[in-house]
C-alpha positions in Angstrom: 4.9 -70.8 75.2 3.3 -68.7 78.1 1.3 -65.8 77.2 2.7 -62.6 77.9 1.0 -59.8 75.7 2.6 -57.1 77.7 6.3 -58.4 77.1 6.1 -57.1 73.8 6.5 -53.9 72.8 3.4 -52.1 71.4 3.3 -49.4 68.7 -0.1 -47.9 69.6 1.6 -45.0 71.0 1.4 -41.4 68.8 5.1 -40.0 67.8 5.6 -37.2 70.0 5.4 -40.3 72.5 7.5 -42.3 71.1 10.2 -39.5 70.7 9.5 -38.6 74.7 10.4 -42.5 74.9 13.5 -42.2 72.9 14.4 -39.2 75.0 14.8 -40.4 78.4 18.1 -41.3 80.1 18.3 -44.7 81.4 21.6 -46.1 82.8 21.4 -49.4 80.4 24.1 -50.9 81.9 22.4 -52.0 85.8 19.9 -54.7 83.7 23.1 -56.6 83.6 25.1 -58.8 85.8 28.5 -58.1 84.3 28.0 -55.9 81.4 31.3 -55.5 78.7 33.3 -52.8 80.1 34.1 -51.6 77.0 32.6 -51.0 73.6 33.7 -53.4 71.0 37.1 -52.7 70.0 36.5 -53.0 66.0 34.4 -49.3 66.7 36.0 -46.0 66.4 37.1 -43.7 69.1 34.3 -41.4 68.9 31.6 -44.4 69.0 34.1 -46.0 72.0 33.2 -42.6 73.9 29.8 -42.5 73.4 27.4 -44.4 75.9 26.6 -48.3 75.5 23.1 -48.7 75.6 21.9 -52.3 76.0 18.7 -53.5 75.2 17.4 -56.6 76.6 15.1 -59.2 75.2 11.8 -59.5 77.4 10.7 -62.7 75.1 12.1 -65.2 77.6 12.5 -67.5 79.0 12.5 -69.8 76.3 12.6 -74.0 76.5 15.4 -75.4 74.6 14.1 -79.2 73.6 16.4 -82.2 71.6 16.3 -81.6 67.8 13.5 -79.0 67.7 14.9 -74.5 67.1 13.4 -72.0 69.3 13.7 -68.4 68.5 13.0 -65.3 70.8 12.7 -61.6 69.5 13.7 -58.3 71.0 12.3 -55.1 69.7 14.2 -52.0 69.4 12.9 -48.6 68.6 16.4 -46.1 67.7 16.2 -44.4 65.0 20.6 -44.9 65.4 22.2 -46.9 61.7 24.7 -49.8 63.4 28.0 -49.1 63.5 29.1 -51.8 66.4 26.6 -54.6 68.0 27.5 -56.4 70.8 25.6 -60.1 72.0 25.2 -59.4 75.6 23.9 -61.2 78.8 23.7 -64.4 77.0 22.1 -66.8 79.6 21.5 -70.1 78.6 21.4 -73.7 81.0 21.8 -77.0 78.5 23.1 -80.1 79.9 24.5 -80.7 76.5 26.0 -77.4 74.8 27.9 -79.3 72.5 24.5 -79.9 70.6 23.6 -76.4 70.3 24.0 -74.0 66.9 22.6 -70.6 67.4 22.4 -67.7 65.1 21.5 -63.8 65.6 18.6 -62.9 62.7 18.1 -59.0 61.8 15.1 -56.9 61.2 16.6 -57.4 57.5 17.0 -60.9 57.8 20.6 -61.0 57.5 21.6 -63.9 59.4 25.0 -64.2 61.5 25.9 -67.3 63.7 27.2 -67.1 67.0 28.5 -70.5 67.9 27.7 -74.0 67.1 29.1 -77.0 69.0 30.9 -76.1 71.4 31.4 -76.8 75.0 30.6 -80.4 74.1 28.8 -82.0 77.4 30.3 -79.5 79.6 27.2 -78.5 81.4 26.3 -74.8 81.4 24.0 -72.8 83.5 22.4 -69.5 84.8 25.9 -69.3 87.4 28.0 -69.9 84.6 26.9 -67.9 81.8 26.1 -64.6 80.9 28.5 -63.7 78.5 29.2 -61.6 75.7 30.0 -62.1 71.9 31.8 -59.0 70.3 33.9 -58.9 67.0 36.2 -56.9 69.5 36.9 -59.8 71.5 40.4 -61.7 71.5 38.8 -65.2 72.9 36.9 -67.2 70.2 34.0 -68.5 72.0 34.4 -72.1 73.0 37.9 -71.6 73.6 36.5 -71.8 77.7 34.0 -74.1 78.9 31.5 -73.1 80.6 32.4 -69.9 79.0 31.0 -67.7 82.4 30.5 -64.0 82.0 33.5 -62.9 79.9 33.6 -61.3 75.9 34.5 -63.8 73.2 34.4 -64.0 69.3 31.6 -65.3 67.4 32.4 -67.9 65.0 31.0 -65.2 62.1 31.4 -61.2 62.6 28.8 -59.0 63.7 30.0 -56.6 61.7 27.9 -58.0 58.9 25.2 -55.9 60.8 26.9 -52.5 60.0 25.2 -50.3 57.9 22.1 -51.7 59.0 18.9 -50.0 61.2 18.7 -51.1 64.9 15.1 -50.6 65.1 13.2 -53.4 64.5 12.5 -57.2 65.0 15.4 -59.0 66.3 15.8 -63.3 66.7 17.7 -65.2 68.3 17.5 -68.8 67.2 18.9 -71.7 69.2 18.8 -75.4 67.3 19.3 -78.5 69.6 20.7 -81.0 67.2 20.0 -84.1 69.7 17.3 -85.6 71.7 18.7 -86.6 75.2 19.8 -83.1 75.9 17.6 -79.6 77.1 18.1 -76.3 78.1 16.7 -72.9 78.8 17.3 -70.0 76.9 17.0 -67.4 80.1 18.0 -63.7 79.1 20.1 -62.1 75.8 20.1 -58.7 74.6 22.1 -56.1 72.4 24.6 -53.0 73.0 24.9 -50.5 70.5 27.6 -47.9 71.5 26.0 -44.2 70.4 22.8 -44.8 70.6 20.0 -42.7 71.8 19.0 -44.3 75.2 16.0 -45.8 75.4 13.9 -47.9 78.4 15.6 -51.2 78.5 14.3 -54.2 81.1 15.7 -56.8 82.9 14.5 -60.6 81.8 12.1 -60.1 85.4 10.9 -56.9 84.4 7.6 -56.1 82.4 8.4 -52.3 80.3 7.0 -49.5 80.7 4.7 -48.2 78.0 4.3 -44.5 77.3 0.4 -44.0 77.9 -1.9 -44.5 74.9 -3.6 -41.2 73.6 -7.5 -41.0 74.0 -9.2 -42.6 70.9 -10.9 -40.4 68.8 -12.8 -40.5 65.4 -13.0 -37.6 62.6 -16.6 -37.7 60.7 -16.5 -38.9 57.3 -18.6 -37.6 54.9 -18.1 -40.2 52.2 -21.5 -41.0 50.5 -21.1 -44.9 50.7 -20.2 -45.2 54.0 -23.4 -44.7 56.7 -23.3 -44.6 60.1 -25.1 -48.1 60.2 -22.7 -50.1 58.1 -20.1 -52.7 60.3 -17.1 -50.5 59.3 -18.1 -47.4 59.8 -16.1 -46.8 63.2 -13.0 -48.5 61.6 -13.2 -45.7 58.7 -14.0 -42.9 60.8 -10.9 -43.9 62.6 -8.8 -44.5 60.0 -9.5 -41.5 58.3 -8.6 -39.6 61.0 -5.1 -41.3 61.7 -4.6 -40.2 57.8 -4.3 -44.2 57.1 -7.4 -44.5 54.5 -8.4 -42.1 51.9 -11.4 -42.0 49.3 -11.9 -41.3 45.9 -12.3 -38.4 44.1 -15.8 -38.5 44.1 -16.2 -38.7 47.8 -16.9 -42.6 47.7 -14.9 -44.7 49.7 -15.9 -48.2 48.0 -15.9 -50.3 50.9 -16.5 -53.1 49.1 -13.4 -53.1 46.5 -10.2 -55.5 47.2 -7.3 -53.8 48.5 -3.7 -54.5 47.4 -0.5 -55.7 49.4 1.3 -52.4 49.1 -1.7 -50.0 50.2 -2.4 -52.7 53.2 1.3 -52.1 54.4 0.2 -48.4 54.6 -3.0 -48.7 56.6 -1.6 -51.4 58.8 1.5 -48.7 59.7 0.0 -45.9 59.8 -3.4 -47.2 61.7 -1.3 -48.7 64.0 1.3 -46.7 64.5 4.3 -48.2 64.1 7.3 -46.2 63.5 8.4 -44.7 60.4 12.2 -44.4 60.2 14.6 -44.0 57.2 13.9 -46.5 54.8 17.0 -48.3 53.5 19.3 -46.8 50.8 18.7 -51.0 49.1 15.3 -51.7 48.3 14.6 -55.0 50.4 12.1 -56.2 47.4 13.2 -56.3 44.2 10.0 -55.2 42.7 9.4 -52.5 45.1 12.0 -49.3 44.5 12.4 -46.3 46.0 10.3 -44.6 43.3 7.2 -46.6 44.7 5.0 -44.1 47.0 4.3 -47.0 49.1 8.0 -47.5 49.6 8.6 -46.4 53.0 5.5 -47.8 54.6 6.8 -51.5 53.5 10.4 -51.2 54.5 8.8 -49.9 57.5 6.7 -52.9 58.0 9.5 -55.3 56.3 11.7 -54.1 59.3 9.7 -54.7 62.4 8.6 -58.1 61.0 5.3 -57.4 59.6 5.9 -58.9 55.9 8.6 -61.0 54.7 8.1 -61.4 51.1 8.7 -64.1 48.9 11.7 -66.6 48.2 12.5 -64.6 45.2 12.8 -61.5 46.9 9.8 -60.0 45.9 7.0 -58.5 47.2 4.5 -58.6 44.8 2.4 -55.1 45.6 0.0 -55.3 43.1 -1.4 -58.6 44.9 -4.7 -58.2 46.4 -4.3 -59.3 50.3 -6.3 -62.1 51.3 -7.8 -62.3 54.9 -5.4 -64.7 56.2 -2.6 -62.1 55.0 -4.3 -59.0 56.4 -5.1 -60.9 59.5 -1.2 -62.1 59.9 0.2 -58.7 59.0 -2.4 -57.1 61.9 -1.5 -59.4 64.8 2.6 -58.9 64.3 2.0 -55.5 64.4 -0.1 -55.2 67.5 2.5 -57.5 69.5 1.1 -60.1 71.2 2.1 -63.8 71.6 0.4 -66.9 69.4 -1.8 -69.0 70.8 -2.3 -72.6 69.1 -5.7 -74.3 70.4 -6.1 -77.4 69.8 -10.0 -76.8 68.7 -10.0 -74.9 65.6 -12.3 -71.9 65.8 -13.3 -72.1 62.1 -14.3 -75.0 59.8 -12.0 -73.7 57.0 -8.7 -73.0 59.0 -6.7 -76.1 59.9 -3.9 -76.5 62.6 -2.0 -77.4 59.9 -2.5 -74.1 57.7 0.3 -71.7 58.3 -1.7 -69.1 59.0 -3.8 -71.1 62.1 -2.6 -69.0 64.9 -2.3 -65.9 63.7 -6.4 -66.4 62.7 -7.1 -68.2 66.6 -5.4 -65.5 68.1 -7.1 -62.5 66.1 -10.5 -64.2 67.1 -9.6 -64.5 70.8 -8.8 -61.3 70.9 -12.2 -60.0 69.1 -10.1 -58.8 66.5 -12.2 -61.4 63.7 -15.2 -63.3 64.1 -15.3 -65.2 60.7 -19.1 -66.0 59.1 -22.5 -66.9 60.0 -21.2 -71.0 58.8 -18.3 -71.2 60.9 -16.2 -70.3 58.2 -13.4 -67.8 58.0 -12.5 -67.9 54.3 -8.9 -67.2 54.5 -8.2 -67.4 50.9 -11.0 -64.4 49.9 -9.9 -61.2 49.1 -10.5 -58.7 51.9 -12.3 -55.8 50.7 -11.6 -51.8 52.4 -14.5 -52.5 54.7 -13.3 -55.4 56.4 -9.6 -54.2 56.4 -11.2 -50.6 58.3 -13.0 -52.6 60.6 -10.1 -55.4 61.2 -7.4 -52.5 61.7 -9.3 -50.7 63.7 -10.0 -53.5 66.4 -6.4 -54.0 66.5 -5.5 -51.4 67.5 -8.3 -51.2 70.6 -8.6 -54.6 71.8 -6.4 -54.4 74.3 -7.3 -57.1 76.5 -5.7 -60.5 76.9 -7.6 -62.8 75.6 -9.2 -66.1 78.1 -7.8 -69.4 76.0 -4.9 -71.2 77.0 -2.1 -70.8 75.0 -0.1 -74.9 74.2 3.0 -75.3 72.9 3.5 -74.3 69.4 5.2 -77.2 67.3 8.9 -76.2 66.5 10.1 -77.1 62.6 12.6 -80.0 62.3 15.9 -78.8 61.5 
């Protein structure tokens, strides 16, 4: 896995700049080969007539290996709900694609699957693909091997998307059932007819970022926090993004544990990531609509930044850890995982599931862990930390010097 911090898209933009991003016409349609010539025919005649605009995944290529799942994102910022969703550009070389099963993922998580075994050991490649899946279609996909650079039907609908935001954290994941056989996953993106254009990028092409505003700091008056302390530039800087508040006694109690429904607030808010409708369907069970935390977790449920638990909660109340807090930080500011095969801290094996989240927060000067060696993943981080930890990643912009390896892929 190659790192490529500037192939994803960053939030640390202010809003009027992300609206000017929203705003500007791009023809969509040139970052493809052969794009579909129409929108899919399942939409209506009004959302037929309205523009296609395709977005295209920048998180490639990818390395499709025997009996290991790869998965590559695209991030969309429209603020447009899905009516029709397209597959496009779908460029993939196997020497095998009978072993492949590959399923589109949603900023929800609602899963959809594409294909799976088909082609058998029909050979595809970057000449002979390029195609598009569309409900609209009249081909089911396999029915033409390779399938080249034509619309077919996915095995299950897109249309299980409607209703749904675009904006967010899309996956595509690709499972190679069988060892003899590999592939590259080269370019895949999305077309949503209606949508508000937006900058999209061919697979070769880096985007192009809206400048980030000067960083400033508000003085804070707040009678525990001194000019002196670690933190006091992450809550100066906080406090003046409107991400952190104090008390009503003009303390800010740097040293009190924080929760996992007031972190989803700082980490959105002090990093800007957009704030769009939240969902008419609360995505957690024990977070409604009522909750005044509410938007700020759909908002970072929907770009990836928390998933929850298998039961569908969320679990607010929680005090966040600072293996959490470091996690939900480095999704949000974008950047690809690094996995070194020298662990950084004494406490934090390869093997812990937070491991490159931590390595890549401390190559990136985002944490530096303790005195000991130690990072203490499992402590609660206290409002200091958090002030200082949010406010580094939001700055740090640099790339950091280790070498990425490759990142161990879960059996199927």
């Amino acid at each position: 896995m190659s790192l490529s911090p500037t192939a994803r898209m960053r939030w640390r933009v202010l809003l009027p700049a992300l609206i000017l991003l929203l705003g500007v016409g791009f023809t969509a349609s040139v970052t493809l080969a052969s794009p579909p010539a129409q929108p899919a025919q399942h939409a209506t005649q009004a959302q037929a007539n309205a523009p296609l605009t395709t977005y295209m995944s920048t998180d490639v290529p990818k390395t499709i290996t025997g009996t290991n799942t790869v998965t590559s994102t695209l991030t969309i910022i429209d603020v447009q709900v899905i009516t029709s969703l397209d597959v496009v550009g779908l460029t993939i070389s196997h020497t095998f694609p009978g072993d492949l099963n590959v399923y589109l993922i949603s900023p929800l998580g609602t899963r959809v699957q594409l294909f799976n075994n088909v082609c058998g050991g029909i050979d595809w490649n970057t000449t002979n693909t390029g195609f598009t899946l569309s409900d609209g279609a009249v081909t089911p996909i396999g029915d033409t091997c390779p399938p080249g650079n034509t619309a077919y039907k996915p095995v299950q609908a897109l249309s299980a998307f409607n209703g749904q935001p675009v904006a967010g954290i899309w996956k595509l994941e690709i499972t190679d059932t069988d060892v003899p056989d590999d592939g590259v996953l080269t370019a895949w993106g999305l077309a949503v007819p209606g949508s508000a254009p937006q900058a999209t990028v061919s697979p070769t092409t880096e985007p192009t970022l809206v400048p980030t505003a000067t960083i400033t700091s508000c003085p804070v008056s707040f009678s525990d926090v001194h000019p002196s302390d670690y933190f006091y530039g992450g809550v100066s800087y906080l406090y003046c993004k409107g991400a952190i508040t104090g008390y009503g006694d003009n303390t800010f109690r740097p040293y009190n544990s924080t929760t996992r429904q007031q972190l989803a607030k700082i980490v959105v808010l002090g990093l800007n990531v957009p704030l769009f409708p939240p969902p008419a369907t609360p995505s957690f069970t024990d977070v409604p609509a009522s909750n005044i935390f509410y938007r700020y977790i759909e908002a970072a449920k929907q770009f990836g930044i928390v998933t929850g638990y298998s039961d569908r909660t969320f679990r607010p109340a929680n005090n966040v850890t600072r293996a959490q807090l470091t996690k939900m930080f480095i999704v949000a500011k974008g950047v690809d995982l690094i996995n070194p095969a020298t662990p950084s801290f004494t406490d934090e094996p390869r093997s812990d599931v937070f491991y490159q989240f931590i390595e890549t927060a401390a190559c990136y000067g985002i944490v530096s862990g303790y005195s000991d060696h130690t990072f203490r993943p499992g402590n609660d981080a206290n409002r200091g930390q958090i002030a200082k930890i949010a406010f580094l990643s939001d700055v740090n912009t640099t790339g950091c010097a280790a070498v990425p390896t490759p990142i161990p892929q879960p059996q199927p």
